[in-house]
matplotlib code that plots the C-alpha trace (Angstrom):
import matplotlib.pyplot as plt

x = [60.0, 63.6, 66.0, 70.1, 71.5, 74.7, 75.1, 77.8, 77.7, 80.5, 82.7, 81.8, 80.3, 77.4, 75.3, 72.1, 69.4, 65.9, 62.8, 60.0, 56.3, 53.4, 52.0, 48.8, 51.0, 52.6, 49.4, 48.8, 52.1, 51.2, 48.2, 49.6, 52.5, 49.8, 48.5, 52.5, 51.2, 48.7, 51.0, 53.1, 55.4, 57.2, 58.2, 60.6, 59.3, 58.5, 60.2, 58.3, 60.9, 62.4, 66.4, 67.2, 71.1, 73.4, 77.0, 80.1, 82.5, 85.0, 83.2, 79.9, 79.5, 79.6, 77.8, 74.7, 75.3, 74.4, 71.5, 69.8, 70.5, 68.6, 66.1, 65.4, 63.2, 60.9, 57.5, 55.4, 55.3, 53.0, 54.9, 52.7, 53.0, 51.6, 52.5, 54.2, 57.1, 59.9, 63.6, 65.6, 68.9, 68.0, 65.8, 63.2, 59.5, 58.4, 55.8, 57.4, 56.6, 56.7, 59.6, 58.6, 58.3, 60.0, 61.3, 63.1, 64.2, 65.3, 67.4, 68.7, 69.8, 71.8, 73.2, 74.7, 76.0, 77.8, 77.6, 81.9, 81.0, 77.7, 78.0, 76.8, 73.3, 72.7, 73.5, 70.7, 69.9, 70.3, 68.6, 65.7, 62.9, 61.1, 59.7, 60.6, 57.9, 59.7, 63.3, 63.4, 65.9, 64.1, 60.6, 58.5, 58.7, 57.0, 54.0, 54.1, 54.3, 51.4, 49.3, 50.0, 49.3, 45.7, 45.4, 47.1, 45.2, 47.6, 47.8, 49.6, 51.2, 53.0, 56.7, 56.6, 59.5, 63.5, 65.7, 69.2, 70.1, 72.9, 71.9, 74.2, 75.3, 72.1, 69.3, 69.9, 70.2, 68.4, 71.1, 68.2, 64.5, 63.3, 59.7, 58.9, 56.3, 53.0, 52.8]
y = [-47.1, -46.2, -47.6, -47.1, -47.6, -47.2, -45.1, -43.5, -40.7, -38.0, -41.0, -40.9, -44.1, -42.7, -44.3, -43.1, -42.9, -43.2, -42.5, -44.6, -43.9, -45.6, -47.7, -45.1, -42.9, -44.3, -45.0, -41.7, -40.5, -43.4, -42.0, -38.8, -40.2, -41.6, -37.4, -37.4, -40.3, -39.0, -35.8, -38.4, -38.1, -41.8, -42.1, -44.1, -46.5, -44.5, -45.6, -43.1, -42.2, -38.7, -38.9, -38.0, -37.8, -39.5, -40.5, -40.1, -41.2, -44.4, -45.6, -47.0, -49.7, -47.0, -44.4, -47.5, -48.3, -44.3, -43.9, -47.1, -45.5, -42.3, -44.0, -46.8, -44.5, -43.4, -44.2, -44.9, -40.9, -38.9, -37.0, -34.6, -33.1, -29.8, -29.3, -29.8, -28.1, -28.2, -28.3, -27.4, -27.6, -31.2, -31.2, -32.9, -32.8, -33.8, -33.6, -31.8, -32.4, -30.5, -30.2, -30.6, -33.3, -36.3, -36.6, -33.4, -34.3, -37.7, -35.9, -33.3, -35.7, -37.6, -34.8, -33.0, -35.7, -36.7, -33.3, -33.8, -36.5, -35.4, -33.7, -29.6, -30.4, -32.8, -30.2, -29.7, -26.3, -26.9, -30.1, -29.8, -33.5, -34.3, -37.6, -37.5, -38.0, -37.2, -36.1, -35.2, -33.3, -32.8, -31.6, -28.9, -29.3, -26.1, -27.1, -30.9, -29.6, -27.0, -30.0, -31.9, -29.4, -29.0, -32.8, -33.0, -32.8, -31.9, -35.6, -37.3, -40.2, -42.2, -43.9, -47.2, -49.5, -48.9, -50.7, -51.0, -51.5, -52.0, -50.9, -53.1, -53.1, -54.8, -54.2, -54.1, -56.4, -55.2, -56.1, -55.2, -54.2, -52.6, -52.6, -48.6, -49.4, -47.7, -44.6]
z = [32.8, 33.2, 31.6, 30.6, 27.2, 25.8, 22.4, 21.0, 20.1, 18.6, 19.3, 22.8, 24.3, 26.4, 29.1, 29.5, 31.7, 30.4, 31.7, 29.4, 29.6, 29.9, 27.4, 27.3, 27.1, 24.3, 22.5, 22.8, 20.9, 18.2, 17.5, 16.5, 14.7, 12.5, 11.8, 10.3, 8.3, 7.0, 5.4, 3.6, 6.4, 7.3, 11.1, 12.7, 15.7, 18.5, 21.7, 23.9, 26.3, 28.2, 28.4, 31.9, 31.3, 29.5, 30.8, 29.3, 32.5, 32.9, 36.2, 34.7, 37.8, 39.9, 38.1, 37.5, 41.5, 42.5, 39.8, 41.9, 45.1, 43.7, 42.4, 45.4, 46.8, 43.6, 43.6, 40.5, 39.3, 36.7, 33.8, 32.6, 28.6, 28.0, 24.2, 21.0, 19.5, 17.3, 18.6, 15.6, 16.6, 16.4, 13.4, 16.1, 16.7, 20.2, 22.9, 26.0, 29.6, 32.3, 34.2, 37.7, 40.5, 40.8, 37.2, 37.7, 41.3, 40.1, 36.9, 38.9, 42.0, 39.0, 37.1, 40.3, 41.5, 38.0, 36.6, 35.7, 33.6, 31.7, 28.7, 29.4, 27.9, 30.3, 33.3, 35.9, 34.3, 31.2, 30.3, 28.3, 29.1, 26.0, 24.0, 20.4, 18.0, 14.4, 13.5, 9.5, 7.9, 4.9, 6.4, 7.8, 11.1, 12.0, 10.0, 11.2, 14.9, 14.5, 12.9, 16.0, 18.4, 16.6, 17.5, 21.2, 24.6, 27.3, 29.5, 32.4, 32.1, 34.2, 34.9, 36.4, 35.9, 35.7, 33.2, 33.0, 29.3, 26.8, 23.6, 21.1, 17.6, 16.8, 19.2, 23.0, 26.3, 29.8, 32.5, 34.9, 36.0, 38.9, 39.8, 41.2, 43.6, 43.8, 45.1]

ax = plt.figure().add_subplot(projection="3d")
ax.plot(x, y, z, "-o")
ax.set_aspect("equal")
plt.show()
């Protein structure tokens, strides 16, 4: 799935695209958020997604209007994770796919096209696809991530669906849903 969300962030409302993964996929990631468990370790949910860009222009109709054009012509399309690691500048662990086919095509089609009004993290070159599976300030996350990597088969999964969402104060509302057909 793929979906957009707003957030704010640094005081910055954002609207972001999300790419969300199967719900094998998922299970998959569930499964090893239960090895966290098991250190003593308490997750949040997991909401199994890859963060494809996130928008900080005035023009959102427009900006939403493009990323459908873009994606109007994606097929159902694999995401494949090879391992696990920790990305500390965000105190995160997560699962990291590769960055390749359409997911990149689709991420670097949007962030060209918007690239004056995506923060420089979300740049093209720069932009780093990953699922998070833990952020903890407090914990090892070098030892956490080494445990998961001892439990991890490298996989592909799959994204299927787009949704255009806006996450609220409380929970969110999908403004729409788009169907990628099968390949």
């Amino acid at each position: 799935m793929i979906y957009f969300k707003y957030i704010v962030w640094g005081g910055i409302l954002m609207l972001c695209v999300i790419a969300k993964i199967d719900p094998k996929s998922k299970a998959r990631f569930l499964k090893l958020q239960g090895k966290i468990e098991k250190l003593g370790i308490s997750v949040k949910a997991l909401h199994g997604h890859i963060t494809l860009v996130s928008y900080i222009g005035e023009d959102e109709a427009a900006f939403i209007a493009s990323c459908k054009e873009i994606l109007s012509s994606c097929k159902v399309f694999p995401v494949c994770y090879d391992k696990i690691e920790v990305l500390a500048s965000s105190c995160i662990v997560v699962a990291s796919p590769r960055k390749e086919g359409v997911l990149e095509a689709v991420q670097r089609k949007i962030a060209e096209k918007w690239a004056k009004d995506l923060p420089d993290y979300m740049q093209a070159d720069v932009w780093y696809p990953h699922t998070t599976l833990l952020q903890d300030m407090q914990a090892d996350l070098g030892k956490i991530a080494r445990h998961l990597e001892e439990n991890f088969e490298p996989f592909c999964g799959e994204v299927q669906t787009i949704e255009f969402s806006r996450v609220e104060k409380v929970g969110y509302t999908i403004v729409d849903t788009v169907e990628l057909p099968n390949a």
